[in-house]
C-alpha positions in Angstrom: 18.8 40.3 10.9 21.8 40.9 8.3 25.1 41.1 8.3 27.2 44.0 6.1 30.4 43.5 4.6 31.7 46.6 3.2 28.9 47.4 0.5 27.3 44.1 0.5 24.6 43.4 3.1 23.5 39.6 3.7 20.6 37.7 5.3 22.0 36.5 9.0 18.9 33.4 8.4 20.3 30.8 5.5 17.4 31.2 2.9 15.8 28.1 2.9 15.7 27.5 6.5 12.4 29.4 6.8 10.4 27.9 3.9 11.8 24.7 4.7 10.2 25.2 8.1 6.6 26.7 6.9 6.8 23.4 5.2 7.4 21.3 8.0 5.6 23.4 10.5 2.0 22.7 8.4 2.8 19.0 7.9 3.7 18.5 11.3 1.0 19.8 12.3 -1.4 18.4 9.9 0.1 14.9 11.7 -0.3 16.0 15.1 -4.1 17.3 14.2 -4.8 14.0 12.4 -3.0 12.2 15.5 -5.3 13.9 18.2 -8.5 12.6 16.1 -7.7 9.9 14.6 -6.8 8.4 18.4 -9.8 10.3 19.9 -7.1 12.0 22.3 -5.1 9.1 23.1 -1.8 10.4 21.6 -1.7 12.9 23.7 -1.1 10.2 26.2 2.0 9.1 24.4 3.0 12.5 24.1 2.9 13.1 27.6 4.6 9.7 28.1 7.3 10.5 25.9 7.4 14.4 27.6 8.0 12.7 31.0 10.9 9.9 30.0 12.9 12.9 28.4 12.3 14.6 31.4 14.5 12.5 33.3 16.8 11.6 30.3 17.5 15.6 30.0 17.5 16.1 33.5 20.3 13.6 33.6 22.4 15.3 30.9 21.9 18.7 32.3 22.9 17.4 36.2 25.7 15.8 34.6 27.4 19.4 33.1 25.7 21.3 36.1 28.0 18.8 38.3 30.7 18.2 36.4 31.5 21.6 33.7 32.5 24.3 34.8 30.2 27.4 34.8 31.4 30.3 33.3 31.3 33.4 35.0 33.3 37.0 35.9 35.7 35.2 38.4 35.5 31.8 36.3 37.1 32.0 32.6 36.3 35.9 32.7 37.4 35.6 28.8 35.1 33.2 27.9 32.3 35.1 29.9 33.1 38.1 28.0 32.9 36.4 24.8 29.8 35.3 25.4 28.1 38.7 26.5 29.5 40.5 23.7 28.1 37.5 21.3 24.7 37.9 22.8 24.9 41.7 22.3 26.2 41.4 19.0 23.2 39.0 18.2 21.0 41.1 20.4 19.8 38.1 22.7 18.9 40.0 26.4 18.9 36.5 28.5 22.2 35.4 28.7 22.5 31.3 28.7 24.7 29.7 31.0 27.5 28.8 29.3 29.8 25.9 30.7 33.3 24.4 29.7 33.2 20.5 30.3 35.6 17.8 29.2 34.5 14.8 26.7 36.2 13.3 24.0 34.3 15.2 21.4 35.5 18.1 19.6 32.7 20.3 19.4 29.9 22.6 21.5 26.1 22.1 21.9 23.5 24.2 23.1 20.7 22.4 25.1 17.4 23.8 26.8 15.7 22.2 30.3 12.7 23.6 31.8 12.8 26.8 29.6 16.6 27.2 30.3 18.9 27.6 27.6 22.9 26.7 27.6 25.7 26.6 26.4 28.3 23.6 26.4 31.9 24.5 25.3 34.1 20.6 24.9 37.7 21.9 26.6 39.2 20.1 23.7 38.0 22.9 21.8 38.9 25.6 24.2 42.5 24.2 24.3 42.8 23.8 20.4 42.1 27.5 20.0 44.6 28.7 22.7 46.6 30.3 20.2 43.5 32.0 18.6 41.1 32.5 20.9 39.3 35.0 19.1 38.5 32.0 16.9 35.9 30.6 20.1 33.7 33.2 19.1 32.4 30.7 16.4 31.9 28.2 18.2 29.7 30.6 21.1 27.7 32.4 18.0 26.7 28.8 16.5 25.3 28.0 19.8 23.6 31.3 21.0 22.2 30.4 17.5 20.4 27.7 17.5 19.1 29.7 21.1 17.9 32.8 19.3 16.4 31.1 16.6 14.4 28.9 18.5 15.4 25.6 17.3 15.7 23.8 20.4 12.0 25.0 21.2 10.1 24.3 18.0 12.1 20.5 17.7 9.7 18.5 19.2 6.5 19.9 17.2 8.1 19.8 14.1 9.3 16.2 15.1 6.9 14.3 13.1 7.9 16.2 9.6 11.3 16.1 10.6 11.4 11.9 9.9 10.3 12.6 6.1 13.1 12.2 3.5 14.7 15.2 2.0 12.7 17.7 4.4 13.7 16.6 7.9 17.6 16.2 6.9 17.5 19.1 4.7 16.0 21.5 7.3 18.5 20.4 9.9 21.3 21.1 7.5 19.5 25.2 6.6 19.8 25.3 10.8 23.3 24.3 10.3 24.5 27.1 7.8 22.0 29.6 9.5 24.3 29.1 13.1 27.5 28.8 11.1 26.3 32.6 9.6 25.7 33.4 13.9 29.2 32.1 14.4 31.1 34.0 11.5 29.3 37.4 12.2 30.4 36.9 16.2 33.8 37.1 14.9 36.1 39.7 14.5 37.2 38.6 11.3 37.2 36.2 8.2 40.4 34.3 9.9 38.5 33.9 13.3 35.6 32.4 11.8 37.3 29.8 9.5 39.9 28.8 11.7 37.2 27.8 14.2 35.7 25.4 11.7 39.2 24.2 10.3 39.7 23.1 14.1 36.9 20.4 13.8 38.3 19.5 10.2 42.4 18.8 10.9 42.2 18.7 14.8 43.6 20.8 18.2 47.1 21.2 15.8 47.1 20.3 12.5 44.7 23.6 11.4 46.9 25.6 12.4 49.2 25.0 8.9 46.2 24.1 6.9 45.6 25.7 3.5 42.3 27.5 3.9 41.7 28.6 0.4 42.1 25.1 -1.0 39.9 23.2 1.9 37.7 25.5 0.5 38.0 24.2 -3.0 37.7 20.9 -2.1 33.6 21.4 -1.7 33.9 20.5 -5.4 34.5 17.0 -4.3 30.8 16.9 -3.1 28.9 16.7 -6.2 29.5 12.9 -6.6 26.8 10.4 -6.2 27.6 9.1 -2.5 28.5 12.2 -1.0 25.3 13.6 -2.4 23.4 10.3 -1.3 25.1 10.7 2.4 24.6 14.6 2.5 21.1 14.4 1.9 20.1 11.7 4.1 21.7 13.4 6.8 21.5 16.5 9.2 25.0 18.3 8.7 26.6 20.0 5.3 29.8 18.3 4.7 32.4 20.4 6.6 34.2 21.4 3.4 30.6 22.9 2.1 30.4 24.6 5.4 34.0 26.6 5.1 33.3 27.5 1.8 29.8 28.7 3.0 31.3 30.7 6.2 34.3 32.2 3.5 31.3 33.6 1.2 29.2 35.4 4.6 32.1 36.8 5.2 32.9 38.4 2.4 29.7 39.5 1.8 28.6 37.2 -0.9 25.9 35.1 -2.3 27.4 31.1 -1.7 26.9 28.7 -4.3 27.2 25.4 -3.2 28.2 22.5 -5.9 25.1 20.7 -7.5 23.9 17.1 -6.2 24.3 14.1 -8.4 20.3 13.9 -9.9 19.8 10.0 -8.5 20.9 10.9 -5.2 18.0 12.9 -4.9 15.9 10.4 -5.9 17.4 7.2 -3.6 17.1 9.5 -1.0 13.7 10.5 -1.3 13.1 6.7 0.3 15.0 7.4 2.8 13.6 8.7 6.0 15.4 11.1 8.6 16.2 8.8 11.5 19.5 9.3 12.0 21.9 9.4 8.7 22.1 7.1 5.8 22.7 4.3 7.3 20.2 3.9 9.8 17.7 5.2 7.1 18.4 2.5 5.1 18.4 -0.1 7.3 14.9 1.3 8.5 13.7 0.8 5.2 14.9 -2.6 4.7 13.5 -3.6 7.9 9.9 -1.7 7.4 10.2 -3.7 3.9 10.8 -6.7 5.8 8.2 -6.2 8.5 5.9 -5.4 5.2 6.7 -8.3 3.8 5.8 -10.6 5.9 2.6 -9.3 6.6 1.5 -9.2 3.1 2.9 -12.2 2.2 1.5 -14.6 3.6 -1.6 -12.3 3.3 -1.1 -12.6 -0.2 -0.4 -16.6 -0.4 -3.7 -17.1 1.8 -5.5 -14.8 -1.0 -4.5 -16.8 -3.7 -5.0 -20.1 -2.3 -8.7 -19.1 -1.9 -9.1 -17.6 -5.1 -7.9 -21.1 -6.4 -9.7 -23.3 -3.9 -13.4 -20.7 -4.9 -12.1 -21.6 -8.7 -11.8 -25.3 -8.2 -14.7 -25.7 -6.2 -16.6 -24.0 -8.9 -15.4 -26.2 -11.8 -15.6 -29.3 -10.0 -19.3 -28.2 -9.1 -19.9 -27.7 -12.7 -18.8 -30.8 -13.7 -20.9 -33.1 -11.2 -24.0 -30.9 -11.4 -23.3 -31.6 -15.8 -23.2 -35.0 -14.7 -25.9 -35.1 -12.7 -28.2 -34.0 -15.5 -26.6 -36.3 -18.2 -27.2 -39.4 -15.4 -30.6 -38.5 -15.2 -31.6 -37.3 -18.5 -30.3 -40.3 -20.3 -30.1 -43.0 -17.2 -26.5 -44.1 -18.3 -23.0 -43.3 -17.1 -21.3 -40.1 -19.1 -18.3 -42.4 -21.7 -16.5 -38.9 -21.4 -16.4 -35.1 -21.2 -18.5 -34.3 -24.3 -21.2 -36.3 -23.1 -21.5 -33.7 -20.0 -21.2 -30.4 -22.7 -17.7 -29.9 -22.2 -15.7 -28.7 -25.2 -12.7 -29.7 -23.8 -11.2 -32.4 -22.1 -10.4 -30.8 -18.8 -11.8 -27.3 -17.0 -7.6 -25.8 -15.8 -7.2 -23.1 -13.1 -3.9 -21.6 -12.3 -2.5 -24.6 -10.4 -5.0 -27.2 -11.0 -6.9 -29.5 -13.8 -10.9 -31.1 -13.5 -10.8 -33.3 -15.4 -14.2 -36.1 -16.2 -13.6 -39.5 -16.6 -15.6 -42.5 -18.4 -18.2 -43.4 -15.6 -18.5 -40.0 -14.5 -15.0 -39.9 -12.4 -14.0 -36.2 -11.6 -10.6 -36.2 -11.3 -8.1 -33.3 -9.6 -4.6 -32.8 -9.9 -2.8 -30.1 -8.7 0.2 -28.1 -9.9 2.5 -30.0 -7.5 1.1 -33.5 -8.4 -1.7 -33.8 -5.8 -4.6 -35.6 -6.8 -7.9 -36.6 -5.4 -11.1 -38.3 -7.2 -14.8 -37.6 -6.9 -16.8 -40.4 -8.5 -20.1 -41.4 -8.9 -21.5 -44.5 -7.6 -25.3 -46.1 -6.7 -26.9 -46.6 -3.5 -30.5 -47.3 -2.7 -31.4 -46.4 -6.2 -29.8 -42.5 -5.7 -27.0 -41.2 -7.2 -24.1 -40.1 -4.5 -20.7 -39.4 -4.5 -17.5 -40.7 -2.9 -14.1 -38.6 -2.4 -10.9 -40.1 -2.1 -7.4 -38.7 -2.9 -5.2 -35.9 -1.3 -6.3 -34.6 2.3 -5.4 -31.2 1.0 -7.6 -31.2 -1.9 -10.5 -33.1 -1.0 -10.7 -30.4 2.7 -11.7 -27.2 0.4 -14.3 -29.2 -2.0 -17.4 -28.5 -1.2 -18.7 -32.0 -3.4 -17.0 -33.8 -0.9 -19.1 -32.5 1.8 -22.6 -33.6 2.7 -25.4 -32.8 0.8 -28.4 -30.9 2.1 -30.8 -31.7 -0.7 -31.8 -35.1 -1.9 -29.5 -36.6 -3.9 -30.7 -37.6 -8.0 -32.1 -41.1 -8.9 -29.4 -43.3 -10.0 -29.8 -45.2 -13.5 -31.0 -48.4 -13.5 
């Protein structure tokens, strides 16, 4: 669908929105797909699980407006009602939503779906702000009847998954954005309708009526910066000043340019998953680092402290078996470490020394100071060992355990 301003004729769908969803559409469901298998069917469980609690959780929300707004209709707000049947004409939607007026403290309009019904929410707030304008409610129905006629509200939950990646998820939310703000300016009669609707939400029910469109306009320049980048990307809405200046150009018939983002911001964010702005992205990244790290950690520690114990255990093994063989090879007690081949005076680990003693002592120290002592000694003519020292040392040497073969004759 396009939209022609005098000579110039422009796309109704913001560009990217579409490849942005191809994109997400495949990933999500390469997830789902891998999801199914991967759980032998058991997500589907979830799914369902998660189908049913925002069964009730919508059902909720919808009684509450179906109970509380007021439905718009020929004898109720017949201006509104015509509003919205010349919108859905003009955007050639055939099922009409319902379309209700209810009163929050939010400045703004949704459209929401239950059961296969669509509607439409208008906040009085907004209703009241506009009195003076109220050609300028167009907008706000157009945006709506939207998100409706482009399917957004249906396609959400299967493009769910993908939707939680950084830069994807927010950025497609934000194409959806300037695609309904496109539905909203071409339901209005003219450029002054369609911005004053959207300098409503920026300087309130009063203020936007005296504010200087052309230079909130300019002020999009102010978005190029490496925060508002950061914030924009990480989140699901073009900053409103981006959004005027986007509305302006549809208009008018022309091609919008929006202001480049700060290079780094791109790439912070790109760590950043969609969950709910900034914010909330980064703190789910802190905790998932934190959750992370204390996993591996200790993961990690217990590694290392058996690569060192396997390491020790090996050297001091090395040592006795040398001594072993120099005791019974030359019947005397080793004076040192060259008698037993060693080249130098200790065998050293990363946090721990062997060391061999005159009389064949082994001796152990650790990186902290621990120390613990194998040494030879003589008992009905065989060769043995006794262990004494550090608990903590002497527990992961396998010399200081019993030994299955028969021990070597001791020198006379």
């Amino acid at each position: 669908m396009v939209f022609i301003s005098g000579e110039k004729t422009v796309e109704l769908v913001y560009p990217r929105e579409r490849t942005l969803f191809a994109v997400l559409a495949a990933l999500s469901g390469i997830i789902w797909l891998a999801l199914i298998i991967g759980t032998l069917g058991i997500a589907l469980l979830y799914v369902l699980l998660f189908f049913v609690i925002y069964l009730f959780a919508q059902s909720g929300f919808i009684a509450h407006i179906r109970g509380t707004g007021v439905l718009v209709s020929a004898e109720q707000f017949p201006d509104i009602h015509r509003r919205v049947l010349a919108s859905c004409t003009s955007l050639g939607i055939e099922k009409v939503p319902d379309c209700y007026v209810l009163r929050t403290d939010f400045f703004n309009a949704l459209a929401t779906r239950f059961l296969g019904r669509n509607y439409i929410v208008l906040f009085s707030d907004v209703v009241d702000a506009l009195e003076s304008k109220p050609d300028a409610l167009d907008f706000y129905i157009g945006h709506e009847l939207g998100h409706i006629h482009r399917s957004h509200l249906v396609w959400g939950p299967f493009l769910a998954p993908a939707k939680l990646l950084p830069v994807l998820g927010a950025g497609y939310s934000r194409a959806c954005e300037y695609t309904c703000d496109r539905y909203g300016a071409r339901c209005c009669y003219n450029e002054a309708d369609a911005t004053a609707a959207i300098a409503a939400i920026a300087a309130g029910s009063s203020l936007w009526k005296t504010m200087n469109a052309a230079q909130y306009s300019r002020q999009q320049a102010d978005t190029n910066g490496f925060w508002m980048s950061f914030h924009e990307l990480t989140g699901g809405y073009p900053w409103l000043t981006k959004r005027f200046a986007h509305v302006l150009a549809y208009r008018r018939g022309q091609r919008y340019e929006p202001p480049r983002r700060n290079a780094f911001a791109w790439v912070l964010s790109m760590f950043v998953p969609n969950i709910g702005g900034s914010v909330a992205g980064l703190l789910f990244v802190v905790a998932l680092i934190g959750v992370l790290a204390a996993i591996a950690l200790p993961a990690f520690q217990d590694y290392v402290n058996r690569a060192n114990a396997s390491s020790m255990n090996s050297h001091v093994e090395q040592a006795r078996r040398s001594i072993e063989d120099y005791v019974v090879t030359n019947q005397q007690w080793p004076t040192g470490p060259a008698d037993v081949g060693l080249s130098h005076d200790s065998l050293q680990g990363g946090t721990y020394v062997v060391m061999v003693k005159e009389g064949g002592d082994i001796v152990v120290t650790t990186s902290v100071g621990r120390s613990a002592t194998i040494a030879p000694y003589v008992e009905d003519g065989v060769l043995r060992w006794s262990c004494e020292g550090d608990l903590t040392i002497l527990s992961g040497l396998a010399a200081c355990e019993p030994i299955a073969d028969e021990p070597p004759a001791a020198p006379e």
